[in-house]
N, C-alpha and C positions, 0 to 999 in steps of 0.2 A: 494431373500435372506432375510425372515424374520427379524433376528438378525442378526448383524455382530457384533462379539467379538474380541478376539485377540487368533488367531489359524493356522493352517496349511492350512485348507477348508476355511477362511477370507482371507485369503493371498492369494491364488491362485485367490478366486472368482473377487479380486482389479485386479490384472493382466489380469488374462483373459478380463474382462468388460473392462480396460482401450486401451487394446490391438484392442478389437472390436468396441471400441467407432471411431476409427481410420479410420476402415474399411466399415463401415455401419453408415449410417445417421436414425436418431431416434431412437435414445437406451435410453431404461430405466429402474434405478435400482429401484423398488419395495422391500422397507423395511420400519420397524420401528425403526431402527439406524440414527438417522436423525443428531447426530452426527459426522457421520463419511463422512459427505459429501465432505471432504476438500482432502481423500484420493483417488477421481473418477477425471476423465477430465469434464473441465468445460462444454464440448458440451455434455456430459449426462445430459438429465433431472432425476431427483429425485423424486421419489413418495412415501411420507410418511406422517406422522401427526404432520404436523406443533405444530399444536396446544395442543398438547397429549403431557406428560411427560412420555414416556415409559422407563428410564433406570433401573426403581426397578419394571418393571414386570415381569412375570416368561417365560420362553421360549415359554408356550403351549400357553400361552395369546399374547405373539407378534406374533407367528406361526396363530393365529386367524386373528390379525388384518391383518398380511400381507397377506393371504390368502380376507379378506374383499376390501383392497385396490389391489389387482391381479382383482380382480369379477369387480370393479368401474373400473377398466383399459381398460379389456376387452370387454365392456357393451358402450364404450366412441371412440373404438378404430379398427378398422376393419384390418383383414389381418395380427394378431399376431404371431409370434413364440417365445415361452417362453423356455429361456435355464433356468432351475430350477437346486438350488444348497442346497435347504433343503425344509424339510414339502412335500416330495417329493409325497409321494400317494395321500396326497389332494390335490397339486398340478395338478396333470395329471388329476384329476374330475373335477375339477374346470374348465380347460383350454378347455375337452372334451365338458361338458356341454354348453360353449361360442362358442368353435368350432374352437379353435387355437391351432396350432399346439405345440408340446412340446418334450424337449429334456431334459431329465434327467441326471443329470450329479450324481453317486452314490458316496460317500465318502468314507467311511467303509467297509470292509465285510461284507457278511450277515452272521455268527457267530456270529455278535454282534448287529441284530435286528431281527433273524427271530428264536426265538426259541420254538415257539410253534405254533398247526396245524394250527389254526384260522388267525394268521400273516401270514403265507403263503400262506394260500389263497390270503389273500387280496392282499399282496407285488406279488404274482405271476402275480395276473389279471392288479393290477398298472402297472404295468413294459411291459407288453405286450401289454398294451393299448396307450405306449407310440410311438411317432412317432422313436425316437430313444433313447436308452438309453447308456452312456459315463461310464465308468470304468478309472481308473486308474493303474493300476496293470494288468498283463497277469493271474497273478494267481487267480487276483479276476473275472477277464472274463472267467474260467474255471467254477468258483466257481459259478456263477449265472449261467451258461447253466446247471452245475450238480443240483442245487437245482431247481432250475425255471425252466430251458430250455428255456432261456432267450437270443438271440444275441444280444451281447454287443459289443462295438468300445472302445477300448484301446488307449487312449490317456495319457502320463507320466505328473505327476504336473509340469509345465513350470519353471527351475530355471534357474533364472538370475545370476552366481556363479559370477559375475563379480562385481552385485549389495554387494551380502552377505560379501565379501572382504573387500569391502567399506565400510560398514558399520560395521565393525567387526575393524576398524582402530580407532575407536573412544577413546582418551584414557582416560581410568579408574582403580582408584586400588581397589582392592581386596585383603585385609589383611589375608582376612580368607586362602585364596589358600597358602602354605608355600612350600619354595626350600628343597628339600631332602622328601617331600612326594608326595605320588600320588593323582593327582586332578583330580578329577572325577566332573562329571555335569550332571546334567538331565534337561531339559526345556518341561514341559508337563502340561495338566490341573490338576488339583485333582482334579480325577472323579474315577470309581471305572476302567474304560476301562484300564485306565493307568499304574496300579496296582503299585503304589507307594509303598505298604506293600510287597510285593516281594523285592523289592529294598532295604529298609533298612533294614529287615532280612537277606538280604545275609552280608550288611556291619555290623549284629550284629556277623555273624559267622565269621566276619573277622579281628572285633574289636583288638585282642591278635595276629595277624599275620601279620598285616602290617601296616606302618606307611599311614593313606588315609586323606584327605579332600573331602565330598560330598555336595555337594551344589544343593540346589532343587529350581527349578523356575519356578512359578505358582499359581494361585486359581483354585478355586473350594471345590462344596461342602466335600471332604473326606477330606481338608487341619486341619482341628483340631483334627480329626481321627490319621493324620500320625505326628501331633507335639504332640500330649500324648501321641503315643508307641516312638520317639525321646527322651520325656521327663522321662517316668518310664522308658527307659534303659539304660539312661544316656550315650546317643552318642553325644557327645560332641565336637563329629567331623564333626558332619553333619549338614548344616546351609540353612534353608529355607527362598527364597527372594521373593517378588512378580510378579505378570505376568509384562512383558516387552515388547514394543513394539518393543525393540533392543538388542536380547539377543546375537548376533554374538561377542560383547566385552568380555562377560564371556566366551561363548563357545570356543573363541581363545585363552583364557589365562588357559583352562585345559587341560587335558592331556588325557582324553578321556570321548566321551558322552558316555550315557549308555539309553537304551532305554527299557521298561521293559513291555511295551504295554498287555493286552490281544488279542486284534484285533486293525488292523490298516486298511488301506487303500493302501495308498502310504506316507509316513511320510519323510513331508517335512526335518525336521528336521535334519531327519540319511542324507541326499545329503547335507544341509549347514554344517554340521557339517564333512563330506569327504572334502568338497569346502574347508575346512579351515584346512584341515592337521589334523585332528584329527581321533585318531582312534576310533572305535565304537567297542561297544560290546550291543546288540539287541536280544529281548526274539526272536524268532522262529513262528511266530504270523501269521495268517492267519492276511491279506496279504500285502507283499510289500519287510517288510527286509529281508527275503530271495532272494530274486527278487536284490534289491539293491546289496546286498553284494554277488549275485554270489554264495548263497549255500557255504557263510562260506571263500570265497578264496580274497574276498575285506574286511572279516572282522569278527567278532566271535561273533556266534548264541548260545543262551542257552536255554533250555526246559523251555516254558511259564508257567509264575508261581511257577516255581522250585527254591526256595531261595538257596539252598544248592547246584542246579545247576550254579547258576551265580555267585553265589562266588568261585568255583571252575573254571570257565569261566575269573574272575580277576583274579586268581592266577597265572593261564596259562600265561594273558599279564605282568605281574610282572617281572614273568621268561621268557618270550620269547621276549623280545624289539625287537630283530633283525629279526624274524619272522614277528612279526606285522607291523613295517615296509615294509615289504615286502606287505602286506594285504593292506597297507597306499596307496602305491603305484600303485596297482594295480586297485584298488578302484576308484582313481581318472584316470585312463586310463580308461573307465568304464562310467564317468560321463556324454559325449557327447551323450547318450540314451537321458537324460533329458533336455537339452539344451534348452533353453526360446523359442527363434525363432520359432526351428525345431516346438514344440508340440502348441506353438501358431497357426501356420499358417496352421494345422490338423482341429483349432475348425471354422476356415475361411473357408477353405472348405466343413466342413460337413452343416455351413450353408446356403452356397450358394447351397447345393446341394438339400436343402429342398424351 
């Protein structure tokens, strides 16, 4: 895991690694986040650069190093299997060329890397060349046999909803959220995948219709893109915080997430945000919240990238509390699919079976 940030694919890759640190003797996490070593079990060793300030490098530069210090592991180190969680195509070359074995773990749909011929070549022959490659979604393991013809293994991101609870009890105020309106929440990067500009175009068409508070939590690069169209339209209701390592205390104190993705994966996100009684409303996104929510009966889908659709999507929960509760509830009947243990003790096995 070249970089680790603070994300859904960060979170799960802790889990997982700390899960298997448990199980298996000699693990090691290969990155240039040499910070974040305080979030791994102590009996992992760490492989990174010490002596290198990586935090103001660019993704494609730590994806380099990490990729240098994998070549130094494996060159050191006989009889490897490398469970890879990004820089994924130069990974499986890399590991081939050594002669160690590798298992791909995909995040995203491929909607959101493979869109022209020459990618797909390469991502087709990566992917085939791998000992196995790991999905997260059903719908995204349709989705690489149909574009690839790829067999993929279906594993759900492992939630702890017991942990998210917890952590969600922290207490904090929030002046901005107010009694007698609607509090809405988004927790995403600002990147363009996430389409933050979908989002506050629906609460521009909704500005004169309903009493809302929108609260946005994250970086990245589109974040001073989505505070200038904020600021020229004068949404005075929508307030942007930065990334959090603990967003479960705002997500518990609103009244519904809103998730507005182009492509996702499996989004951790839309299940902590079910674990906490909340209801959701989620773009229709190759792949996952459809998946999650049941095709709409755990929760309410709107046409990706339809501003004018998802504000017609809030109006519905406006007027229908008693309906959505019902979606609430059902939603969370529903959650034992993703259960930590269950989809831990899947990646135990596939790799003993290699």
């Amino acid at each position: 895991m070249p970089t680790i940030d603070v994300g859904g694919v960060e979170k799960n890759f802790i889990i997982i690694s700390n899960y298997l640190s448990n199980k298996f003797k000699n693990i090691s996490i290969i990155t240039t986040s040499k910070e974040k070593r305080n979030k791994f079990e102590k009996n992992i060793n760490f492989v990174t650069l010490n002596s290198l300030n990586t935090i103001f490098l660019n993704r494609r530069v730590k994806f380099f190093f990490g990729l240098i210090l994998l070549s130094i592991h494996l060159l050191k180190k006989k009889n490897n299997l490398v469970l890879c969680f990004q820089a994924n195509i130069y990974c499986v070359y890399v590991c081939k060329i050594f002669g160690a074995k590798v298992i791909i773990r995909s995040n995203s749909a491929p909607e959101g890397w493979s869109q022209n011929y020459f990618k797909k070549l390469i991502y087709k022959n990566a992917l085939n060349s791998a000992d196995r490659v790991i999905v997260n979604s059903f719908e995204f393991k349709k989705s690489l046999k149909r574009k690839f013809n790829v067999k993929s293994i279906c594993i759900y991101n492992p939630l702890n909803k017991f942990e998210v609870i917890k952590n969600s009890k922290k207490k904090i105020k929030i002046p901005f959220f107010k009694k007698n309106y609607f509090n809405f929440i988004n927790v995403a990067r600002f990147e363009e995948q996430k389409d933050h500009m979908t989002l506050v175009k629906a609460f521009l068409i909704l500005t004169s219709k309903i009493k809302y508070k929108l609260l946005l939590i994250g970086d990245g690069s589109k974040k001073s893109e989505i505070k200038k169209f904020i600021y020229e339209k004068k949404l005075k209701n929508i307030k942007l915080k930065g990334a959090l390592d603990n967003p479960f205390p705002y997500i518990k104190k609103a009244d519904v997430f809103i998730l507005s993705s182009i492509y996702e994966g499996l989004p951790n996100v839309l299940l902590e945000s079910i674990a906490l009684n909340k209801a959701v409303i989620s773009s229709n996104c190759p792949t996952g919240p459809s998946e999650i929510l049941d095709k709409g009966k755990g929760g309410i889908l709107f046409k990706t990238g339809d501003a004018k659709d998802l504000a017609k999507k809030i109006l519905y929960y406006v007027k229908n509390r008693k309906k959505i509760k019902k979606k609430i509830n059902y939603a969370k009947k529903r959650m034992n699919r993703f259960e930590s243990r269950y989809n831990l003790e899947k990646y135990e096995k596939l790799i003993k079976s290699l």
